[in-house]
C-alpha positions as CSV (number, residue, x, y, z in Angstrom):
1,X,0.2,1.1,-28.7
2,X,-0.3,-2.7,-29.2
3,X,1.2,-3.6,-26.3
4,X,-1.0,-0.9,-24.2
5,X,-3.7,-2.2,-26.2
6,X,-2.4,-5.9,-24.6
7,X,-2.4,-4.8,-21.1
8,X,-6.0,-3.6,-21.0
9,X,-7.3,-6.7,-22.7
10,X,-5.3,-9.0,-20.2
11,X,-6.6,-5.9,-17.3
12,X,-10.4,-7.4,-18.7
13,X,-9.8,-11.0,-18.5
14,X,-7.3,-10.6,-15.2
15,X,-10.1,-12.9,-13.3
16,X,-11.0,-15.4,-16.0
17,X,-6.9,-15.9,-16.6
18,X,-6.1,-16.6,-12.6
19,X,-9.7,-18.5,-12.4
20,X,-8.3,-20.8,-15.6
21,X,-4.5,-20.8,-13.7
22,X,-6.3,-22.2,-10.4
23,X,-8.3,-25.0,-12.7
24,X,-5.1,-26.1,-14.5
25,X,-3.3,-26.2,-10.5
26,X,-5.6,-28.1,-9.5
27,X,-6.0,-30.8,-12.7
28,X,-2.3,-31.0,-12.2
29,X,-2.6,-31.6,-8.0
30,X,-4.8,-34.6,-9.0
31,X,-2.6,-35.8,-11.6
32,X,0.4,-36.0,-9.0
33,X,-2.0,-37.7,-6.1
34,X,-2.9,-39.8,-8.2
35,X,0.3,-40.8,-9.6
36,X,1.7,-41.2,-6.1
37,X,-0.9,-43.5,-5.1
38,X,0.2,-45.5,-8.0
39,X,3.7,-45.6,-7.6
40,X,3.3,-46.6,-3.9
41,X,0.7,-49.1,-5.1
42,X,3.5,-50.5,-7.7
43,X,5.9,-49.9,-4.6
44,X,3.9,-52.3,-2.8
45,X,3.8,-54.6,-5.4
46,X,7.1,-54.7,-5.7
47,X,7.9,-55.6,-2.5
48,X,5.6,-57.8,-1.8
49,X,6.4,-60.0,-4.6
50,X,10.4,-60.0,-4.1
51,X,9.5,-61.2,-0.4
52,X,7.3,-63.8,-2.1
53,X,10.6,-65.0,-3.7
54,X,12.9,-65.0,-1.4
55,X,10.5,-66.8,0.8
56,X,10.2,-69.4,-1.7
57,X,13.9,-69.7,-2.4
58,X,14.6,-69.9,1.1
59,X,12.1,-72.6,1.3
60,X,12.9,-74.4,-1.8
61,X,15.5,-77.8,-1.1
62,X,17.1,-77.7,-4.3
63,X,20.8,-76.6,-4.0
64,X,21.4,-73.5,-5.7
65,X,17.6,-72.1,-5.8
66,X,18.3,-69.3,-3.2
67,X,21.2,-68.0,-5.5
68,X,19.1,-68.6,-8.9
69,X,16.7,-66.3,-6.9
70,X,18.9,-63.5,-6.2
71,X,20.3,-63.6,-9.5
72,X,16.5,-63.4,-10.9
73,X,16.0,-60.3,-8.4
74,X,19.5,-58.3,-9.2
75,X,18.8,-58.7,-12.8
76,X,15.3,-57.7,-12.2
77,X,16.4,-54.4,-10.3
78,X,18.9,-53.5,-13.0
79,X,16.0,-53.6,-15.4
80,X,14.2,-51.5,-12.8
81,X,15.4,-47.9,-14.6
82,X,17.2,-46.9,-11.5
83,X,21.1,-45.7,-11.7
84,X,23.5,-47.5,-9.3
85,X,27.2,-47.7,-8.9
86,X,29.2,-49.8,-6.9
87,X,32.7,-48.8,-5.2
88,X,35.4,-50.8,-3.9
89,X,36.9,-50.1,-0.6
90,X,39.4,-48.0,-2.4
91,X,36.6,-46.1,-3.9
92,X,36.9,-47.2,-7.4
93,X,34.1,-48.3,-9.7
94,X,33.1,-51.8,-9.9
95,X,29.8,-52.3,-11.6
96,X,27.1,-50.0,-12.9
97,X,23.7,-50.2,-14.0
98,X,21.4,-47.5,-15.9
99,X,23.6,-44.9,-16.4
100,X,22.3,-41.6,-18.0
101,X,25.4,-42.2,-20.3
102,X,27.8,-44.5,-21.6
103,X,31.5,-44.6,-19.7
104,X,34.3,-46.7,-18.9
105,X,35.4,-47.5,-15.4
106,X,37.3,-44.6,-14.1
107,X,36.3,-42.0,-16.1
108,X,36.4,-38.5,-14.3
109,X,32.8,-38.1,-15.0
110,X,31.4,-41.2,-13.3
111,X,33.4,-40.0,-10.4
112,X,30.9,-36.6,-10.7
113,X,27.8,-38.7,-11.1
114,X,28.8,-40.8,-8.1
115,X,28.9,-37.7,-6.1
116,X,25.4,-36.4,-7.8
117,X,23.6,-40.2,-6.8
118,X,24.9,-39.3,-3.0
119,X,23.5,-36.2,-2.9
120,X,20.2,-37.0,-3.6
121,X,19.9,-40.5,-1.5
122,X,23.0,-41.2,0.8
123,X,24.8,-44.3,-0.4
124,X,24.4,-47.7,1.5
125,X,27.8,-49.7,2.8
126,X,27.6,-53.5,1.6
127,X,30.0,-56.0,4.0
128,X,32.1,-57.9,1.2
129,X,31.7,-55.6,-1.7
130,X,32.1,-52.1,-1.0
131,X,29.4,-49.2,-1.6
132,X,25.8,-49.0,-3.3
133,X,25.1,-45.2,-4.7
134,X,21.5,-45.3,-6.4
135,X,19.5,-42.7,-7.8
136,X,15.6,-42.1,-8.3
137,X,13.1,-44.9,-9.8
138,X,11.7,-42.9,-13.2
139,X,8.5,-42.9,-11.7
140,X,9.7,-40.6,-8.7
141,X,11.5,-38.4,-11.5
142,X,8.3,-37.9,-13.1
143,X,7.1,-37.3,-9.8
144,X,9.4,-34.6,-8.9
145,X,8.9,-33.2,-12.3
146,X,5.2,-32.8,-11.4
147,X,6.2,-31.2,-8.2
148,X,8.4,-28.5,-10.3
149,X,5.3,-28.0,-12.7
150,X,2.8,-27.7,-9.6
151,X,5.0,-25.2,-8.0
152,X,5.5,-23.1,-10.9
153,X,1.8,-22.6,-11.8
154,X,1.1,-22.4,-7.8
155,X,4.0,-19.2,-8.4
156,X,2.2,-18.1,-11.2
157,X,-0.7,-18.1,-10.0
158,X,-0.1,-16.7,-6.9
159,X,1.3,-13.5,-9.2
160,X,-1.3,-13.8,-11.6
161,X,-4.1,-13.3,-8.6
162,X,-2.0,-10.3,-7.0
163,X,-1.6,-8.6,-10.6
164,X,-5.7,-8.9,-11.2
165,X,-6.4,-8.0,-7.7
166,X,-3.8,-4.8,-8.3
167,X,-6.1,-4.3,-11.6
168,X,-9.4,-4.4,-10.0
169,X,-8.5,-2.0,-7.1
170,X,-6.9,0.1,-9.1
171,X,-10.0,0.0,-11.7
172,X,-12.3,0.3,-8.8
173,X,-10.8,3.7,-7.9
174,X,-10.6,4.6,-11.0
175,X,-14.6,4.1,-11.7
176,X,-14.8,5.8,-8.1
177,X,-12.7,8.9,-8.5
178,X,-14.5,9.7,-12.2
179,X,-18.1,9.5,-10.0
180,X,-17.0,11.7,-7.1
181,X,-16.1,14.0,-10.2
182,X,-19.8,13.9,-11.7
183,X,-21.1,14.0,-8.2
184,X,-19.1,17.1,-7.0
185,X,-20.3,18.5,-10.7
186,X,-23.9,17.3,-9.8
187,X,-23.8,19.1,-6.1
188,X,-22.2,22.0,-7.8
189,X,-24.4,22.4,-11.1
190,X,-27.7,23.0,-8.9
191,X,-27.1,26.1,-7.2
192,X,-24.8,27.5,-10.0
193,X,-28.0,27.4,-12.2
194,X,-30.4,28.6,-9.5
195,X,-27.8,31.4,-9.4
196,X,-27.6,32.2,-12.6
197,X,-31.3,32.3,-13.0
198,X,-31.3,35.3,-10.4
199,X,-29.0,37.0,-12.2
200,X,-31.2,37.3,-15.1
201,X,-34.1,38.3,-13.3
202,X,-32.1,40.8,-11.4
203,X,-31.0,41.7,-15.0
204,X,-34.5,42.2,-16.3
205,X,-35.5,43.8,-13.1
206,X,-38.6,41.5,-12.8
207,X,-38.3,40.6,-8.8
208,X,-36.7,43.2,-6.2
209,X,-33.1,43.0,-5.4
210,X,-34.2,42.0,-1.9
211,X,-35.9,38.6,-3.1
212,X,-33.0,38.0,-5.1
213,X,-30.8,38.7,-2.9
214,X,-31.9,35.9,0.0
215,X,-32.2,33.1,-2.8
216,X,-28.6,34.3,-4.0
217,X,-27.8,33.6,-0.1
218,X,-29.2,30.5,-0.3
219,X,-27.5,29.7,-3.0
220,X,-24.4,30.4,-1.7
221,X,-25.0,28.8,1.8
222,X,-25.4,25.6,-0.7
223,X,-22.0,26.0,-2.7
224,X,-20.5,26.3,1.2
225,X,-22.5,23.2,2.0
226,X,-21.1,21.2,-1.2
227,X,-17.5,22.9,-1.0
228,X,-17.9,21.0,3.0
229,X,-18.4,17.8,2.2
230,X,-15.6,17.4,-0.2
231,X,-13.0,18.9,2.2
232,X,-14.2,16.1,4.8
233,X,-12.7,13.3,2.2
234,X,-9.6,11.7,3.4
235,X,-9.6,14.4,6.3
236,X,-10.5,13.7,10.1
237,X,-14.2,13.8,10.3
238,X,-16.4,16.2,13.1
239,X,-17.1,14.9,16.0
240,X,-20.6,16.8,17.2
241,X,-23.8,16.7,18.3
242,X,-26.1,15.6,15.3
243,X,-29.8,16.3,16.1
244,X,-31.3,13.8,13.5
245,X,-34.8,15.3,13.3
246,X,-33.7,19.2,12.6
247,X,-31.6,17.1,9.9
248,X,-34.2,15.5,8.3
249,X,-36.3,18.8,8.4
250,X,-33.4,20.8,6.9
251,X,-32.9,18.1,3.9
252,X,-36.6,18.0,3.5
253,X,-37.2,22.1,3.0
254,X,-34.3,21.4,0.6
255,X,-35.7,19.0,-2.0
256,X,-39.0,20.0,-1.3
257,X,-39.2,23.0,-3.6
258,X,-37.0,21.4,-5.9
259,X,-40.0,18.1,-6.6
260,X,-41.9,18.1,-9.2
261,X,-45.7,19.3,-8.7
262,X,-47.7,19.3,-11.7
263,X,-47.7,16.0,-14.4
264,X,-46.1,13.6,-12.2
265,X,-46.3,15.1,-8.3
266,X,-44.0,13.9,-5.5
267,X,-44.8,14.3,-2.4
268,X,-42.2,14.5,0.6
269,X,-43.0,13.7,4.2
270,X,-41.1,13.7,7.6
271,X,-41.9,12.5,10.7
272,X,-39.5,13.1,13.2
273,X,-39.7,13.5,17.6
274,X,-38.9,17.2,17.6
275,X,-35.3,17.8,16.7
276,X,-33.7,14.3,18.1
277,X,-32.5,11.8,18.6
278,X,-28.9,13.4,19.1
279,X,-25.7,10.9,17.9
280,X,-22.3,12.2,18.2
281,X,-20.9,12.8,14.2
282,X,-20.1,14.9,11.2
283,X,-23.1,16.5,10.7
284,X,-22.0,17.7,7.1
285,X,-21.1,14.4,6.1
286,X,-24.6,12.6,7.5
287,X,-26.7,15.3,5.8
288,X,-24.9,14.2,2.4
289,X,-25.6,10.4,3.1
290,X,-29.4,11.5,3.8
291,X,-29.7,13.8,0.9
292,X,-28.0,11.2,-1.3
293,X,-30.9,8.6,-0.3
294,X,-33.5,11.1,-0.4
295,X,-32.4,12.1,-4.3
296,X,-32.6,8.1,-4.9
297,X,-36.4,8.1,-3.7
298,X,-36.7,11.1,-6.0
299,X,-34.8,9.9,-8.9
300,X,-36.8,6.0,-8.4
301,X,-40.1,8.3,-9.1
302,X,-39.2,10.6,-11.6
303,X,-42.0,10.4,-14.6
304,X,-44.7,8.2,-12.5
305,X,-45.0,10.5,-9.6
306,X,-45.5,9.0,-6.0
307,X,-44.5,9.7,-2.2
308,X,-41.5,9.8,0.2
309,X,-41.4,8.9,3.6
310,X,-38.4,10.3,5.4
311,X,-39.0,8.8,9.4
312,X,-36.7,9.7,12.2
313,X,-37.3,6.9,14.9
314,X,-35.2,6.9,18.8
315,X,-34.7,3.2,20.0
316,X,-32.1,4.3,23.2
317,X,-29.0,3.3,22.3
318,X,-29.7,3.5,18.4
319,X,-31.4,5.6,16.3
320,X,-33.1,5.2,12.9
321,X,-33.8,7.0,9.7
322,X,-35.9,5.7,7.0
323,X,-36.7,6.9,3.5
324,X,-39.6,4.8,1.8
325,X,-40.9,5.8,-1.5
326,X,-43.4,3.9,-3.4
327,X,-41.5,3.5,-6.7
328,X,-40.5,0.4,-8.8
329,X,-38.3,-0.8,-6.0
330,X,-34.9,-2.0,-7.3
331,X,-34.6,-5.1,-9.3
332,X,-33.7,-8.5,-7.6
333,X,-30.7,-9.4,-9.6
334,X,-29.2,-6.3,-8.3
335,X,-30.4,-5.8,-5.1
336,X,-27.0,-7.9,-3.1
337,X,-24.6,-5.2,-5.0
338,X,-26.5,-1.7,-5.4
339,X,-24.7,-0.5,-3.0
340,X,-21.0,-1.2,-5.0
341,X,-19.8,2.5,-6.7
342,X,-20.9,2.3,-10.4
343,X,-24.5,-0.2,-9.8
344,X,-27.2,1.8,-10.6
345,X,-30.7,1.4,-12.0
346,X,-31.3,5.0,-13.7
347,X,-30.2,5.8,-17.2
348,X,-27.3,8.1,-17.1
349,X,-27.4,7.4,-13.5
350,X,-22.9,7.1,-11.9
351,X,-23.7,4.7,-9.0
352,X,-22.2,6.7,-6.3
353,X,-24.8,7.7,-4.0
354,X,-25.8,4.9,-2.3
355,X,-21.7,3.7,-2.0
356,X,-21.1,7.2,-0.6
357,X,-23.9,7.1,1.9
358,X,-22.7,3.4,2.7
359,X,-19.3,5.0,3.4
360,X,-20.3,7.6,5.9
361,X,-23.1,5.4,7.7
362,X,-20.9,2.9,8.2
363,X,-17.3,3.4,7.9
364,X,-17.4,6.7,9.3
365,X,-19.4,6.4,11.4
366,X,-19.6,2.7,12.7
367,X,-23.4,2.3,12.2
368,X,-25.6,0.5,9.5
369,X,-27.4,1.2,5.9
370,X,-29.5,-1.6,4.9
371,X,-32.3,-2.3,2.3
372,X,-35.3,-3.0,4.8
373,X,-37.9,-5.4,3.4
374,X,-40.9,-4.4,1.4
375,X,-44.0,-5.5,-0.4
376,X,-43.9,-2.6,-3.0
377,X,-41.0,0.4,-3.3
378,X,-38.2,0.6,-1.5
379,X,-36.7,1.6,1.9
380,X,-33.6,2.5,3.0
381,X,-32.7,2.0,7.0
382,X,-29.5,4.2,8.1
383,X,-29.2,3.6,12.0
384,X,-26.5,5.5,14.1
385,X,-25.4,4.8,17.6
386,X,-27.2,7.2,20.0
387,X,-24.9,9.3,22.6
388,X,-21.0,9.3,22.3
389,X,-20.2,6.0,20.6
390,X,-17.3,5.7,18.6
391,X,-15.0,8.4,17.3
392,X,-16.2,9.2,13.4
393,X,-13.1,7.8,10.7
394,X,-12.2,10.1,7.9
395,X,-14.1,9.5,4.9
396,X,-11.9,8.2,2.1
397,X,-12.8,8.0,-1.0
C-alpha cells in the first residue's frame, strides 16, 4: 500500500522531478566547461613557463645551468600528481613517480599497473633510457569523473522524462476514457428519461397511444443515433456525402424543444444556403462535433438566457459552420487549452466536448475548429474541405 501510495505521488511530481534532473544536468555541464577551460588554461600555463626555462637555460653561459634546469623541471613534473614508470630495454622497472601505492621494483603488481598506464595513454620510447608509461594529471581525473556523473544523470534523466511522459499519457487516457464514459451516460440519459416519461403517461392514459408512440420513435431513433457514434471510435469512419445545412437544421429541431423558454429563454437560430454545402465525411460523427458545440452555447447560457447563432457559410473549396452565442465567453487564462479533454468552465462540467469535436473536425476529418475572435460571447469556427478531399481517419479515443 505504501509503496502504491509512492508511485502516485512520484506519478504527480513526474514533471517537477525530470524538470529538477535537467537543472542539476545542466549546473553540472557548466561545472565541467568550466573546469576544462581551467585546466587548459593551467595547461597553458604550464607550458608556457617550462618553455620560458628552457629558453633561459639554453641561453644562460654558466656551465651546468641547462642541467640545473632540467633537474628543476623533472622534479617539478614528479610533483605534478601524475603516475609514470620507466622501463629498461629489458622491460624492467627503473624509476617511478606518484604511484597509487607503495611497491618495490619488480613486484607483480607494478607489472599490472604498467599495463593499466598504457592502456589509457600509449607509452613514449626515450633513446638512452628506455620507456615513459604515464597516466592522467588529477585534474583530468576529476574531469573524467565529471564526465561519468554528467552521463549518469543525462541516463537518468533521459529515463526519468520517458517514465513521466509514460505517466502523463497514460493519465491523459485515463481522464479521457472516464469522460467518454459520462458522455456516453450523458447521450444516453436524455432519451431514456424522455422515454420513461411516455411510459407514464401511456400508464395514466393522459395522451393517445399514437402521440406516444411517435415521441417513443424518436426516442429510439436517438438511442440509434448515440449507440452510432460510439461504434465509429477506433473504427474506420464513413466516407459520404454530408449536406451541412440539412445538418445544422436537423441538430437545431433537436435542441430546440429541449431550450429553456420561460425565466431565462434561449433562443436558437440557423442560417444555412438550402441544404449545402456538401463535404465528403461521417455524417454521424460531424453531427456529434456540432451538437457537442451547440450544447456548449447552451450550457455557456444556462441561468442568464441569451441567443445562438448556428451559420452555415460555402467559400468553394471550404466550408464553414459557426455557433455564436452571447454568453460570458470563456475566460482568457483558459482560452489556449479549452480545447484539452478535462478543461472546462461549467461546474460539474467533464471537458470532453470541445476535445471530441476537435477530434472529428480535425483528425478525422483533416479540417479546422478554432475560437474565432469576439467582442462579447463566444464563437466557434468548424470549417471542412468542400468536395472529395481527404479520406475521413477513424476516430480514436
Amino acid at each position: 500500500m505504501a509503496g502504491r501510495r509512492l508511485t502516485r505521488r512520484l506519478a504527480r511530481w513526474g514533471p517537477e522531478v525530470v524538470l529538477g534532473l535537467v537543472v542539476v544536468f545542466a549546473g553540472v555541464s557548466l561545472w565541467q566547461a568550466w573546469a576544462v577551460t581551467n585546466y587548459l588554461r593551467e595547461e597553458a600555463g604550464n607550458s608556457s613557463r617550462i618553455y620560458g626555462r628552457i629558453t633561459a637555460a639554453l641561453a644562460d653561459p654558466n656551465p651546468g645551468a641547462d642541467t640545473e634546469t632540467l633537474f628543476a623541471l623533472v622534479t617539478e613534473i614528479r610533483e605534478s600528481g601524475m603516475p609514470l614508470v620507466v622501463t629498461g630495454p629489458d622491460g624492467r622497472v627503473s624509476a617511478a613517480a606518484n604511484l597509487p601505492f607503495a611497491a618495490a621494483f619488480g613486484e607483480p603488481r607494478l607489472d599490472t599497473y604498467v599495463r593499466e598506464l598504457d592502456r589509457l595513454n600509449p607509452p613514449i620510447n626515450v633513446p638512452g633510457v628506455g620507456t615513459l608509461h604515464y597516466g592522467l594529471l588529477p585534474a583530468a581525473r576529476r574531469l573524467n569523473w565529471l564526465t561519468w556523473v554528467q552521463l549518469g544523470l543525462l541516463a537518468t534523466t533521459l529515463i526519468a522524462g520517458a517514465w513521466a511522459y509514460r505517466t502523463a499519457v497514460n493519465r491523459h487516457r485515463d481522464r479521457l476514457w472516464v469522460a467518454m464514459a459520462r458522455e456516453s451516460a450523458h447521450q444516453l440519459g436524455t432519451p431514456l428519461m424522455s422515454a420513461g416519461a411516455w411510459v407514464d403517461r401511456l400508464d395514466h392514459g393522459a395522451t393517445s397511444p399514437g402521440e406516444i408512440a411517435r415521441h417513443l420513435r424518436s426516442d429510439l431513433e436517438r438511442l440509434q443515433r448515440v449507440a452510432q457514434r460510439f461504434e465509429r471510435i477506433g473504427r474506420p469512419a464513413h466516407r459520404d456525402q454530408v449536406a451541412l445545412g440539412a445538418l445544422a437544421e436537423r441538430v437545431a429541431a433537436y435542441f430546440t424543444p429541449r431550450l429553456p423558454r420561460h425565466a431565462h429563454p434561449v433562443t436558437l437560430t440557423v442560417r444555412a444556403p438550402a441544404a449545402g454545402p456538401v463535404v465528403a465525411g461521417d455524417p454521424v460523427l460531424v453531427e456529434w462535433a456540432l451538437e457537442a458545440l451547440v450544447r456548449n452555447a447552451v450550457d455557456a447560457l444556462s441561468g442568464r438566457g441569451g441567443a445562438i447563432d448556428l451559420e452555415v457559410t460555402d467559400h468553394g473549396d471550404r466550408a464553414t459552420i459557426t455557433v455564436a452565442d452571447d454568453g460570458p465567453g470563456i475566460p482568457p487564462d483558459i482560452r489556449a487549452a479549452v480545447f484539452e479533454p478535462g478543461v472546462t468552465t461549467k461546474p460539474g462540467g467533464w471537458g470532453i466536448g470541445l476535445a471530441l469535436a476537435r477530434r472529428i473536425v480535425e483528425d478525422v476529418h483533416g479540417g479546422g475548429l478554432t475560437i474565432v475572435p469576439t467582442a462579447t460571447g463566444t464563437t466557434f469556427a468548424v470549417e471542412l474541405p468542400v468536395g472529395a478531399g481527404k479520406r475521413p481517419r477513424p476516430l480514436r479515443a
